[in-house]
C-alpha positions in Angstrom: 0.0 0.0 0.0 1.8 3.6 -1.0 2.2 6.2 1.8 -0.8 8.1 0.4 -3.1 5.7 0.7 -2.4 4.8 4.1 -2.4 8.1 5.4 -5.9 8.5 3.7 -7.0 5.1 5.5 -6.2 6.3 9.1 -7.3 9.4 8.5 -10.8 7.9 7.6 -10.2 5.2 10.3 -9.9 8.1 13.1 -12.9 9.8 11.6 -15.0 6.7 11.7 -13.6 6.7 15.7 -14.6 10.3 16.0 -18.0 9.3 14.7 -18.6 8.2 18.1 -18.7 11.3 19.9 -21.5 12.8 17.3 -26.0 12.1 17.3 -26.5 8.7 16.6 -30.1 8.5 18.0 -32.8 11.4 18.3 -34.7 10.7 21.4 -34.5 12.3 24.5 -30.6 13.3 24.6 -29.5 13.0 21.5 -27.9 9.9 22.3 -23.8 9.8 21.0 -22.7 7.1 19.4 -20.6 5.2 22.1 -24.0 5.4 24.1 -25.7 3.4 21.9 -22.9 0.8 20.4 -22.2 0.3 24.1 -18.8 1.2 25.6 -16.9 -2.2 25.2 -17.6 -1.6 21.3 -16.4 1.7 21.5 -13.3 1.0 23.3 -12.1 -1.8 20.7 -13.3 0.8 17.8 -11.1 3.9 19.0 -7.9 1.4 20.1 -8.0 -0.1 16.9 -7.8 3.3 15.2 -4.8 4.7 17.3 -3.1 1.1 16.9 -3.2 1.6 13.1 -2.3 5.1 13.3 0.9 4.2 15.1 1.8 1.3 13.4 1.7 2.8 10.0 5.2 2.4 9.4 5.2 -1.6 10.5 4.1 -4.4 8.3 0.8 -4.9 10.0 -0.2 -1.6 9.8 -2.7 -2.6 6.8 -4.3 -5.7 8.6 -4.5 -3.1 11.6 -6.6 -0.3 9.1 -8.9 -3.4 7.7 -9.9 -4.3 11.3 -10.4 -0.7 12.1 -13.0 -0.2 9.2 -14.1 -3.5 9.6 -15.5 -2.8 13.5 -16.2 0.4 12.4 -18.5 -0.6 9.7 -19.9 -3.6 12.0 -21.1 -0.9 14.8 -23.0 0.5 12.3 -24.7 -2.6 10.9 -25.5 -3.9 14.1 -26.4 -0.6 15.5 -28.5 0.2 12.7 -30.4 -3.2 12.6 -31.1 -3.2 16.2 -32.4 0.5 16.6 -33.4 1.3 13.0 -32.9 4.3 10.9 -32.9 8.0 12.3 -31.8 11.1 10.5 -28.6 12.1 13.0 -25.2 12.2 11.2 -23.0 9.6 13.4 -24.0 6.4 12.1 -23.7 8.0 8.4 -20.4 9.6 9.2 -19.0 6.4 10.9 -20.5 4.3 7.8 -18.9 6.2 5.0 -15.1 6.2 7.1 -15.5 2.6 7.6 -15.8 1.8 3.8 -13.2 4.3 2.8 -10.7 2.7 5.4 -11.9 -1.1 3.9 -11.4 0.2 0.2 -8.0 1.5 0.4 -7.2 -1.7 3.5 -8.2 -4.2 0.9 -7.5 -2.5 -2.6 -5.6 -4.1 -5.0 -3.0 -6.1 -5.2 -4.9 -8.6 -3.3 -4.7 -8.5 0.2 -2.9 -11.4 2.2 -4.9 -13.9 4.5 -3.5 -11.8 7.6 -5.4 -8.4 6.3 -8.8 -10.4 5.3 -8.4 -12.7 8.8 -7.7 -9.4 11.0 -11.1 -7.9 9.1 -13.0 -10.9 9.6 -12.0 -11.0 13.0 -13.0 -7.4 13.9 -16.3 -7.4 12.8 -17.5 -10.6 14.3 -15.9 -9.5 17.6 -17.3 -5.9 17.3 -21.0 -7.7 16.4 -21.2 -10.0 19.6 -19.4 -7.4 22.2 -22.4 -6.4 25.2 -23.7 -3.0 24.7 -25.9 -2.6 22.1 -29.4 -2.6 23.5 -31.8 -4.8 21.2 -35.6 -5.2 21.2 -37.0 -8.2 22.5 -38.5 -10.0 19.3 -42.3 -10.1 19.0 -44.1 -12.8 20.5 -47.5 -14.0 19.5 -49.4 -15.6 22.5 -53.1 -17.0 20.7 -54.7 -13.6 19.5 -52.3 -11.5 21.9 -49.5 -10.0 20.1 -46.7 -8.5 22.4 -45.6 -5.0 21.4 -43.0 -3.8 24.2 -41.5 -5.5 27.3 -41.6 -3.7 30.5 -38.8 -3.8 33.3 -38.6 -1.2 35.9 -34.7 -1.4 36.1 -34.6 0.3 33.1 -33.8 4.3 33.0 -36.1 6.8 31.8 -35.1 7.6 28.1 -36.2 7.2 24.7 -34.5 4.3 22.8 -34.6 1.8 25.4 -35.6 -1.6 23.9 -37.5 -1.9 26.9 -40.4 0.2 28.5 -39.2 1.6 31.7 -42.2 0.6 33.8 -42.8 -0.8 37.3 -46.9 -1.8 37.7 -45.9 -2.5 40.9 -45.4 1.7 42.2 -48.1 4.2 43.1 -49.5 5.6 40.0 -48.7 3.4 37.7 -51.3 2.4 34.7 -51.7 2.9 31.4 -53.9 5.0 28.7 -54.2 5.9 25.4 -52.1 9.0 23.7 -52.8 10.1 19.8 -54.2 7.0 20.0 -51.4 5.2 21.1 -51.3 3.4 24.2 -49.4 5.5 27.4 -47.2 3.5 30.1 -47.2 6.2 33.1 -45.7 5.0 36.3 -42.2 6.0 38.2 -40.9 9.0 36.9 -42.5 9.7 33.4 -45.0 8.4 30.5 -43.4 6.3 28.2 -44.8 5.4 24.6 -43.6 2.1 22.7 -42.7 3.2 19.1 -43.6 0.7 15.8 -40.5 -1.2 16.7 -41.2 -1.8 20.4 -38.6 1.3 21.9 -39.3 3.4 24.4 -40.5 6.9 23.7 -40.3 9.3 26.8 -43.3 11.7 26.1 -43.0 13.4 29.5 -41.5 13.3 33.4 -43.2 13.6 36.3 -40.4 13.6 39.1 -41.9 10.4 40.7 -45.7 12.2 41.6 -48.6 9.1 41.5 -50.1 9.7 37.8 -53.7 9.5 37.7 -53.9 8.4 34.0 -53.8 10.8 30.5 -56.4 12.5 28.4 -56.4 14.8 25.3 -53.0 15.5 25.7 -53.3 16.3 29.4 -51.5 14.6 32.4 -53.6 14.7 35.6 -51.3 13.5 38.8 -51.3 14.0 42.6 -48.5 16.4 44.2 -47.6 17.3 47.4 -50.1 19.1 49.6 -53.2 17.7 48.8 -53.1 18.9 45.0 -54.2 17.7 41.9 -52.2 19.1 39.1 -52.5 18.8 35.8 -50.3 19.1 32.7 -49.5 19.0 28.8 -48.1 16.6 27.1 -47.0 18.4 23.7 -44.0 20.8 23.6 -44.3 24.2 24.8 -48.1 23.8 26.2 -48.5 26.2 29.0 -51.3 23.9 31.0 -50.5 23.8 34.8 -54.0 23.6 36.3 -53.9 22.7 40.0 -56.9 22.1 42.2 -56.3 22.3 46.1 -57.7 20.7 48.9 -58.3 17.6 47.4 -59.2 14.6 49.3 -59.8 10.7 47.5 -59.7 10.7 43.8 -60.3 8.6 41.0 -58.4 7.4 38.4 -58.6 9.3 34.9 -61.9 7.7 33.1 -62.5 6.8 29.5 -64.7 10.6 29.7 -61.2 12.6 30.3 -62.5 13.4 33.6 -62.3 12.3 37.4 -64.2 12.2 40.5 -62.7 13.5 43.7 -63.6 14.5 47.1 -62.9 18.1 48.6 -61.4 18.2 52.2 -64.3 21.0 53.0 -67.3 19.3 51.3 -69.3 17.0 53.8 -68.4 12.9 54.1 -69.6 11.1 50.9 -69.5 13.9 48.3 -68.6 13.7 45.1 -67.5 16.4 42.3 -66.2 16.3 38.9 -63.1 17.8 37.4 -62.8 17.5 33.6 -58.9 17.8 32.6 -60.1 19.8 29.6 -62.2 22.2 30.8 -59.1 24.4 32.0 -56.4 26.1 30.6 -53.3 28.2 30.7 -51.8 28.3 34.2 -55.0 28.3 37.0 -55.4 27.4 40.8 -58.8 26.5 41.1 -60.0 25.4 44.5 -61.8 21.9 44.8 -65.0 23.4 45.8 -65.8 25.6 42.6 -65.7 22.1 40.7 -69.5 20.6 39.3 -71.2 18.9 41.8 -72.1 15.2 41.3 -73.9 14.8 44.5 -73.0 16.0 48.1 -74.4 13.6 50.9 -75.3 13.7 54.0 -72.5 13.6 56.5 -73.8 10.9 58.5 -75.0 9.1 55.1 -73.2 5.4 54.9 -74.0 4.8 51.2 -70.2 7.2 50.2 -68.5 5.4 47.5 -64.4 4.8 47.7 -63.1 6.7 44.5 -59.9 4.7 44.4 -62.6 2.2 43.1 -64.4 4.4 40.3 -63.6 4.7 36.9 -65.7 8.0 35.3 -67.2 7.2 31.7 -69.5 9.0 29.1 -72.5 10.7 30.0 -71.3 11.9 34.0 -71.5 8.0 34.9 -69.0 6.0 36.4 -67.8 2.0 36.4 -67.2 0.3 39.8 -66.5 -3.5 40.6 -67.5 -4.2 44.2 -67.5 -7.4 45.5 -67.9 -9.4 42.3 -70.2 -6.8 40.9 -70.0 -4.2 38.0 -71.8 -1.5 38.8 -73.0 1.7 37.1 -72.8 5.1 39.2 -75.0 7.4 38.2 -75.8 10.9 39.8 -79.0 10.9 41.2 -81.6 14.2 42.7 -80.9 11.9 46.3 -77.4 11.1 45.7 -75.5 8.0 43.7 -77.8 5.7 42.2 -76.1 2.0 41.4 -77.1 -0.3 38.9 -75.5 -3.8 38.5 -74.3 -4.7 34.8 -72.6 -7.8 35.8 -72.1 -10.4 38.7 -74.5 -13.1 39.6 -74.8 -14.1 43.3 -75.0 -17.5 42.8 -71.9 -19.6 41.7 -73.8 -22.2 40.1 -74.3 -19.4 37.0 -71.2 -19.3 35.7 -69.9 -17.2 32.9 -72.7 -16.7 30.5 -74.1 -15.1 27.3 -75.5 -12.7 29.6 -74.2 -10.1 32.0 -76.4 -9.9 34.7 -76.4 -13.5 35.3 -72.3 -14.0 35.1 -70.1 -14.3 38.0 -67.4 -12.4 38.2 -64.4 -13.6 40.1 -60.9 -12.7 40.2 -61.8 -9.9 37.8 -59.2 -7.5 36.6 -59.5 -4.1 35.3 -62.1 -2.3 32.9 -62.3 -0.3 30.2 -64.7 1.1 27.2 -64.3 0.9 23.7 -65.8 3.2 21.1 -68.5 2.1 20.9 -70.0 1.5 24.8 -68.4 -1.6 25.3 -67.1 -2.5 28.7 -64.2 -4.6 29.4 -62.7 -6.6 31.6 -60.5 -9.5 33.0 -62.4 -12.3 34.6 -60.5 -15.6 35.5 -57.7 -15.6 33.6 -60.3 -14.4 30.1 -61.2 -11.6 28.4 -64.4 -10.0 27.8 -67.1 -7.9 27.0 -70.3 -6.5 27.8 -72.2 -5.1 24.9 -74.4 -2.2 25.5 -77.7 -4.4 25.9 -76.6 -6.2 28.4 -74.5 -9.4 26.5 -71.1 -10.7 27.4 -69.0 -12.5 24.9 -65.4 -13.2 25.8 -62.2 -14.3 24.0 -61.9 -17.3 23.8 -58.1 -17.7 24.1 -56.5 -16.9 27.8 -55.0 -14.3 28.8 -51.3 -13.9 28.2 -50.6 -12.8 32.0 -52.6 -11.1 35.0 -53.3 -7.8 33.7 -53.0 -4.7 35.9 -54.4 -2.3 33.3 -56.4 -2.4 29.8 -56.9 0.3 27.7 -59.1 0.3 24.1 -57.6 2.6 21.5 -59.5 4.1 18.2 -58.4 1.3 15.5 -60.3 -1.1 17.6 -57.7 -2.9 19.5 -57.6 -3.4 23.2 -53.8 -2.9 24.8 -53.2 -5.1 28.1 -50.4 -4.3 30.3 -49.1 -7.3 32.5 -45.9 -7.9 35.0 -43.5 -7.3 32.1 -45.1 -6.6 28.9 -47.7 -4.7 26.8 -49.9 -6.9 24.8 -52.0 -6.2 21.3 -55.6 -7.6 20.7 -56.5 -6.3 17.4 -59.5 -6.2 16.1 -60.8 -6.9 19.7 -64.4 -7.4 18.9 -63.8 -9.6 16.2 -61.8 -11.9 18.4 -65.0 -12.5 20.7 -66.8 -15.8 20.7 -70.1 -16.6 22.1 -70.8 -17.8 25.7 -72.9 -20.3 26.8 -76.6 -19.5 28.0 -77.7 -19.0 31.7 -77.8 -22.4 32.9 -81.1 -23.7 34.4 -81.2 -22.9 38.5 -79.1 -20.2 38.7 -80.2 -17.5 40.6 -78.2 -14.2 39.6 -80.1 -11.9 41.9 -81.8 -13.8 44.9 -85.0 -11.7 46.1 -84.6 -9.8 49.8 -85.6 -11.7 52.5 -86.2 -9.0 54.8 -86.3 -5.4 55.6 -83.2 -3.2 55.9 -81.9 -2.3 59.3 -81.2 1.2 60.5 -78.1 2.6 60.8 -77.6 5.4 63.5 -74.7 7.1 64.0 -73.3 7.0 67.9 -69.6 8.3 67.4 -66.4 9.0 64.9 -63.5 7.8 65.6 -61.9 10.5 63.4 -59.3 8.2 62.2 -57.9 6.7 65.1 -55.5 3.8 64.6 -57.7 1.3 66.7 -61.1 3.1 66.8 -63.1 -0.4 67.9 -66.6 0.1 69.2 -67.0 -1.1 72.9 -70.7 -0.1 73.1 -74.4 0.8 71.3 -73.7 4.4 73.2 -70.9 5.2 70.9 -68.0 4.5 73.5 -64.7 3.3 71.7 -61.3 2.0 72.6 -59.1 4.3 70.9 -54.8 4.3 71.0 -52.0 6.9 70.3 -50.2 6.5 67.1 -47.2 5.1 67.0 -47.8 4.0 70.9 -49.1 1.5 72.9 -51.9 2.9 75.2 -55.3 2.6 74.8 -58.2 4.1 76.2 -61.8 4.6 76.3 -63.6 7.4 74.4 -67.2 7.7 75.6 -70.3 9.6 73.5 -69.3 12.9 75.0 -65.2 12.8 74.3 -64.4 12.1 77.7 -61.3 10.2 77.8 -60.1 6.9 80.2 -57.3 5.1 80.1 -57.1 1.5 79.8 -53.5 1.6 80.5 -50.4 0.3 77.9 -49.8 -2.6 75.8 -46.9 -4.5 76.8 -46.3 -5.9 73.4 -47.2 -1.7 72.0 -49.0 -3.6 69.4 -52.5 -1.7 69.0 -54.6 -4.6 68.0 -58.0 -5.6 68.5 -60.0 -5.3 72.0 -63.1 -6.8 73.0 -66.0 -5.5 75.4 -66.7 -7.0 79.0 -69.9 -6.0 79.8 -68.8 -3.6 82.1 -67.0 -0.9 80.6 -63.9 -2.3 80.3 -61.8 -4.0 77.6 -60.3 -7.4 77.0 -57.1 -7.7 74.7 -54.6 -11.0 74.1 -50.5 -9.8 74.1 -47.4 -11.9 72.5 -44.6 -12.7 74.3 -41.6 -15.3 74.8 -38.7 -16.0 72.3 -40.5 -17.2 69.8 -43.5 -15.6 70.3 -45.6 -18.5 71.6 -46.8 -16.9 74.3 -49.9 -15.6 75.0 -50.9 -13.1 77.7 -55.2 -12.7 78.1 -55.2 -8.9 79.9 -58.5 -7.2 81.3 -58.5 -3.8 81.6 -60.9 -2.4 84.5 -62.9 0.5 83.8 -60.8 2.3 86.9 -57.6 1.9 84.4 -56.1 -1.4 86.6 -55.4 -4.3 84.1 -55.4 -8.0 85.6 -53.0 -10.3 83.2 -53.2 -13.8 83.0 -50.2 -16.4 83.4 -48.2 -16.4 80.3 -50.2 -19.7 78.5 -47.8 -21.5 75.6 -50.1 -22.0 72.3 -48.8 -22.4 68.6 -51.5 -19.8 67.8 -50.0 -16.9 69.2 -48.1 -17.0 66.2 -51.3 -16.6 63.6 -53.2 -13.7 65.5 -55.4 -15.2 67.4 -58.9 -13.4 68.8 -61.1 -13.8 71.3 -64.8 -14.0 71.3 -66.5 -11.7 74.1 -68.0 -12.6 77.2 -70.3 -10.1 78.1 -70.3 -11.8 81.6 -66.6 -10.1 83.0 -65.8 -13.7 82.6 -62.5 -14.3 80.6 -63.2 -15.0 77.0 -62.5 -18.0 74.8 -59.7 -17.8 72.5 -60.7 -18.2 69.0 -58.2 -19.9 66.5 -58.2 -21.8 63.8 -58.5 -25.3 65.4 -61.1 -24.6 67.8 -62.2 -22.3 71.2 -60.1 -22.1 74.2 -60.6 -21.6 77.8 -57.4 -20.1 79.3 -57.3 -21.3 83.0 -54.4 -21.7 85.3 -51.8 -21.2 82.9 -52.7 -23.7 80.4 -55.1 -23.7 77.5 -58.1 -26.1 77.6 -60.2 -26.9 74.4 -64.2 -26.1 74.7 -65.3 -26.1 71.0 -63.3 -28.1 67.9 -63.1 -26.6 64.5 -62.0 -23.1 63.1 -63.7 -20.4 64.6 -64.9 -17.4 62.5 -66.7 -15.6 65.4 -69.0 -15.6 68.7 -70.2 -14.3 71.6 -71.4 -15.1 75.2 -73.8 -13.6 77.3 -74.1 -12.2 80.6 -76.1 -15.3 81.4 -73.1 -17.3 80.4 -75.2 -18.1 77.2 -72.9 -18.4 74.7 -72.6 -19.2 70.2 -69.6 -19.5 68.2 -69.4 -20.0 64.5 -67.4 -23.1 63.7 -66.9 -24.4 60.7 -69.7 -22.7 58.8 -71.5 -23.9 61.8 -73.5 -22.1 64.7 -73.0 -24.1 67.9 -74.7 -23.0 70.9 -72.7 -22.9 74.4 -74.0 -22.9 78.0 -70.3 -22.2 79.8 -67.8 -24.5 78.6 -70.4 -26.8 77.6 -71.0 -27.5 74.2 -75.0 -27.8 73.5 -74.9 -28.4 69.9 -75.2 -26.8 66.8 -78.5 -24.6 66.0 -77.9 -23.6 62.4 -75.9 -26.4 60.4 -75.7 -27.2 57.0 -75.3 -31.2 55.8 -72.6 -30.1 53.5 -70.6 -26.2 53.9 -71.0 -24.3 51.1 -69.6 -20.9 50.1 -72.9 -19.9 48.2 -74.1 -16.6 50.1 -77.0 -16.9 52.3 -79.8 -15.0 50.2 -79.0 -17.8 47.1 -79.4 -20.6 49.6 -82.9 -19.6 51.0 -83.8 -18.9 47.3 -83.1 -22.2 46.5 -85.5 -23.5 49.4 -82.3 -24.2 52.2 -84.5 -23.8 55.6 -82.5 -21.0 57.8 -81.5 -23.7 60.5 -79.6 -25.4 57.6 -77.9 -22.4 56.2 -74.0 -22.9 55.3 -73.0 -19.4 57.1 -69.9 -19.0 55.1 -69.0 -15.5 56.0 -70.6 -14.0 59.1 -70.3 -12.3 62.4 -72.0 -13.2 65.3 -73.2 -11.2 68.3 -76.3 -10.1 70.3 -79.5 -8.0 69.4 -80.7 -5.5 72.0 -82.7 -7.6 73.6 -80.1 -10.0 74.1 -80.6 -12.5 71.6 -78.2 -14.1 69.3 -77.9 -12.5 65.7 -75.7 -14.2 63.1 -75.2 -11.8 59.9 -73.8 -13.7 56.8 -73.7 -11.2 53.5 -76.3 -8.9 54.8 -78.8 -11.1 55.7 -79.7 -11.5 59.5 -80.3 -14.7 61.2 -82.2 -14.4 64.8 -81.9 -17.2 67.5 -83.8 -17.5 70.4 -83.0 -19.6 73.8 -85.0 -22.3 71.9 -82.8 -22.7 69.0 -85.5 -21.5 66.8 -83.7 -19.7 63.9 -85.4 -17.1 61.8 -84.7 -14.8 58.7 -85.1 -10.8 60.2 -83.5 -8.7 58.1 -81.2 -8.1 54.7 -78.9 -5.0 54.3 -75.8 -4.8 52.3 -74.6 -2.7 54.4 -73.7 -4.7 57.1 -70.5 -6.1 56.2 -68.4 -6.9 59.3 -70.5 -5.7 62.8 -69.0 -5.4 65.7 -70.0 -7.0 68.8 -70.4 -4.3 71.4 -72.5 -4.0 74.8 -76.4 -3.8 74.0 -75.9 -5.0 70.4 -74.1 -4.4 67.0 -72.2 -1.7 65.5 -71.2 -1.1 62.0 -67.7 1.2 61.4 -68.0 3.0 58.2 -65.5 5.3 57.5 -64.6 6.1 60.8 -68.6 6.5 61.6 -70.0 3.9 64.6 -73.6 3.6 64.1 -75.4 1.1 65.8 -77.5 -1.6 64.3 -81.6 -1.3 64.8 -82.9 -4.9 64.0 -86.5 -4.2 62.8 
């Protein structure tokens, strides 16, 4: 090779090294070139081109210039297969030295094996070097096609061949944006681009995103703010609302439903991200009223829970029901679209009479289609009330679905976004109701009355003790408790050695009855009574493998220590040791002043008299986990009710009351059982002196049994 042309070849090989310092991706940096070939390529590109530059004058100064063009030039065609084709100049500058060097390297007279062999060897070693970020290949699960793989490890920028994503943090979801789908979450939203990259479309410094809309980002921020945002370059929108209690997530309307800290409990109003713009402050009570309860109303709705749609509606699924929320002259009117009561249905062609179980997220399509995850399958519920569903499962748990114009429906999972398209074309048919089901069971009695007795205003304990609104309440972040009565008056129970604030339990006499943990392994359990006068009387420490699954008790309304409930049976705690009254795992109970006492066992209500086991009064041949109301629909006598779920305690008069999904079961003395009363309110009553409360909120309000 003469001296000219080698001088030309390094000069082109140190311009193809060079190459590395310019644009080589247009995202969010630029990105140089030895960011995206990766530094171990760049190393072995820029050594080779100083080796050849200094070894001009040696015999393997050629084979040195054809392995610097040939690494060169292999960057390039790996870098440009793996990340595609952008309009920067370093892959093209880098490109044309690499040839130039390889032209004049491997001109004429033929070059020797050592030249080709060095070449050869540079540009395999330069193509299988770490550093070049590639995109995952597509993968096609049945219908599902995956478009982008998420990881959370991954930093914030655009090109990454992976969405930077966590589903796991506060705030994290995913929308629709330009009719693409939006990964927000951490730090930013993130777009996947045709190939599968990430496209950073904005940041927002680790605040929990509420989801996207019309170009708008709506996210909480410090203080008790909503604030909302553009998306697009240079837009001036920076709305923030103050004072803003719960909120919802973004809904398919562009909108969300919040609560203002001023407005009373259980009202709801409506901010639209749209319907503001520029930079504004706009306090949370100018916003549109959708309804503003009553304070001491129970029927409030959590937003976390509501998803706002067309037409000032919202979507809710609550306990294995979709619901429609609707804005009524009286408050929030709901009306089920899907979720039978009875298991027996099944997933059907229609809506109403389909359970719902394990169901996943919603969204609506175009054209008023709802969908959702149920059971490891997709579907949907057509505006008339059908429900179809695809008929291949689901490629992972979904966190988040979103439908997007063209008619696709995006899921996100753990790691990846996944592609449906042509969504509704993908449905197939489900079967019909099946004969006996019974979707919506008729009431069985009359509601009950709720009347509020106390707040707890947020205390960390807050448990009713009585039906005259006195409460045990404790310090947070300490371990004393103490009784709050009606009027605010405060007396001390004294501390918990353990400082665990846990559950108490009433004695019948204005004190308290607590269990506390002890011993090296925490085998130890401690059964203290607190006096009303503030002295506590503690048992011997008693040895008993349930300390160590958080055991309770079940109140004696007697001053007589209580039973311990666990999982195996009831327990009498007497001189140290732990005696066995009632066998099987106990959900529940109570005992009388009269040393009357029922615990729920195995589905089962026995009936005690002391320590003496009487028998069971309301027993099913064979436990079932069908709710109450199905099983008296289907003809099931009430002393042969499966009580699945259910809490147990007294009425006002004294007699035993066993509520199992809203409906109320009365005993009397006789064992006679009878049906009293049905409320979905009552979910989980306490069992206090002179009957049952019900904490809503923070709200006691004692049970009236009609």
């Amino acid at each position: 090779m003469s001296n000219r042309r080698v001088l030309v070849a390094a000069a082109f090989s140190l311009i193809g090294a060079g190459a590395l310092a310019l644009p080589w991706w247009r995202g969010s940096g630029p990105w140089a070139g030895w960011e995206v070939v990766g530094t171990p390529v760049a190393v072995v590109v820029v050594a080779l081109a100083v080796a050849a530059t200094a070894g001009l004058r040696s015999t393997a100064g050629r084979a040195l210039l054809a392995a610097s063009g040939a690494a060169t030039a292999s960057a390039v065609a790996v870098t440009v297969a793996a990340w595609g084709v952008t309009a920067v100049p370093g892959p093209v500058v880098a490109g044309m030295a690499a040839l130039g060097v390889l032209a004049l390297a491997l001109a004429v007279p033929a070059p020797g094996r050592g030249v080709l062999a060095c070449a050869l060897v540079a540009a395999v070693g330069t193509a299988v070097l770490p550093g070049v970020p590639r995109v995952p290949e597509r993968m096609v699960d049945g219908p599902f096609v995956r478009i982008a793989v998420l990881d959370a490890d991954r930093p914030l920028r655009s090109g990454e061949p992976v969405l930077p994503a966590s589903v796991s943090e506060q705030g994290s979801g995913l929308g629709a944006l330009d009719g693409v789908p939006v990964v927000f979450g951490g730090d930013g939203l993130v777009v996947p681009d045709a190939s599968g990259r990430a496209r950073v479309v904005a940041r927002t410094d680790g605040d929990a995103v509420l989801g996207v809309a019309g170009g708008r980002i709506a996210r909480l921020v410090g203080g008790g703010a909503l604030l909302v945002t553009g998306t697009a370059p240079g837009d001036p929108t920076r709305v923030r609302v103050d004072d803003v209690g719960s909120v919802s997530r973004v809904g398919t309307d562009g909108s969300v439903w919040l609560h203002a800290d001023a407005d009373p409990r259980g009202s709801v109003r409506r901010f639209d991200l749209a319907a503001y713009g520029g930079v504004q402050e706009v306090p949370a009570v100018y916003l549109p009223v959708v309804t503003i309860r009553d304070p001491d109303d129970t029927d409030g709705i959590d937003l976390r829970d509501v998803r706002p749609t067309a037409g000032g509606t919202a979507l809710r699924l609550s306990d294995g029901r979709l619901e429609r929320l609707a804005p009524t002259s009286t408050g929030i009117a709901a009306q089920v679209l899907a979720g039978a009561a009875d298991p027996a249905c099944g997933l059907t062609s229609d809506a109403r009479s389909s359970v719902l179980t394990s169901t996943g997220p919603i969204t609506v399509d175009a054209d008023g289609g709802i969908w959702l995850a149920v059971d490891g399958w997709l579907a949907r519920i057509d505006p008339a009330g059908g429900m179809s569903a695809v008929p291949s499962p689901l490629p992972g748990i979904p966190y988040a679905l979103v439908a997007l114009p063209d008619g696709a429906i995006v899921l996100g999972t753990a790691d990846a976004l996944w592609r449906l398209p042509d969504a509704t074309g993908a449905l197939a048919d489900l079967p019909p109701v099946p004969t006996g089901c019974v979707a919506d069971p008729p009431a069985v009695g009359p509601p009950v009355a709720l009347v509020p007795v106390a707040h707890t205003g947020g205390d960390q304990l807050g448990v009713p003790l009585g039906v005259d609104g006195r409460w045990a309440g404790g310090r947070i972040g300490g371990g004393d408790l103490a009784v709050v009565s009606p009027d605010g008056a405060t007396t001390t129970l004294g501390p918990r050695r353990d400082g665990y604030l846990g559950q108490v339990w009433p004695d019948g006499g204005g004190g308290a009855w607590w269990l506390e943990v002890a011993g090296p392994d925490e085998d130890l359990l401690t059964l203290v009574h607190a006096l009303p006068g503030g002295d506590q009387v503690r048992s011997a420490p008693v040895e008993h493998p349930a300390a160590r699954e958080g055991s309770a008790l079940v109140p004696d309304l007697g001053g007589r220590p209580p039973l311990l409930a666990t999982a195996v049976g009831a327990f009498r705690i007497d001189g140290g040791a732990a005696v066995r009254v009632v066998d099987g795992a106990i959900a529940g109970g109570v005992v009388r002043a009269d040393g009357r006492g029922w615990v729920l066992a195995d589905g089962r209500l026995m009936a005690l008299d002391g320590d003496r086991v009487l028998g069971p009064v309301v027993a099913s041949p064979t436990r079932t986990d069908v709710p109450v109301a199905v099983q008296l629909a289907k003809g099931v006598p009430p002393e042969q009710l499966s009580l699945g779920r259910a809490a147990v305690g007294l009425d006002a008069g004294g007699r035993a009351v066993a509520v199992s999904d809203g409906v109320v079961l009365r005993i009397d003395d006789s064992g006679a059982v009878a049906v009293v009363a049905q409320d979905p309110r009552l979910d989980a009553p306490f069992t206090a002196e002179g009957g049952l409360v019900e904490s809503v909120d923070g709200v006691l309000l004692r049970v009236d049994l009609p």
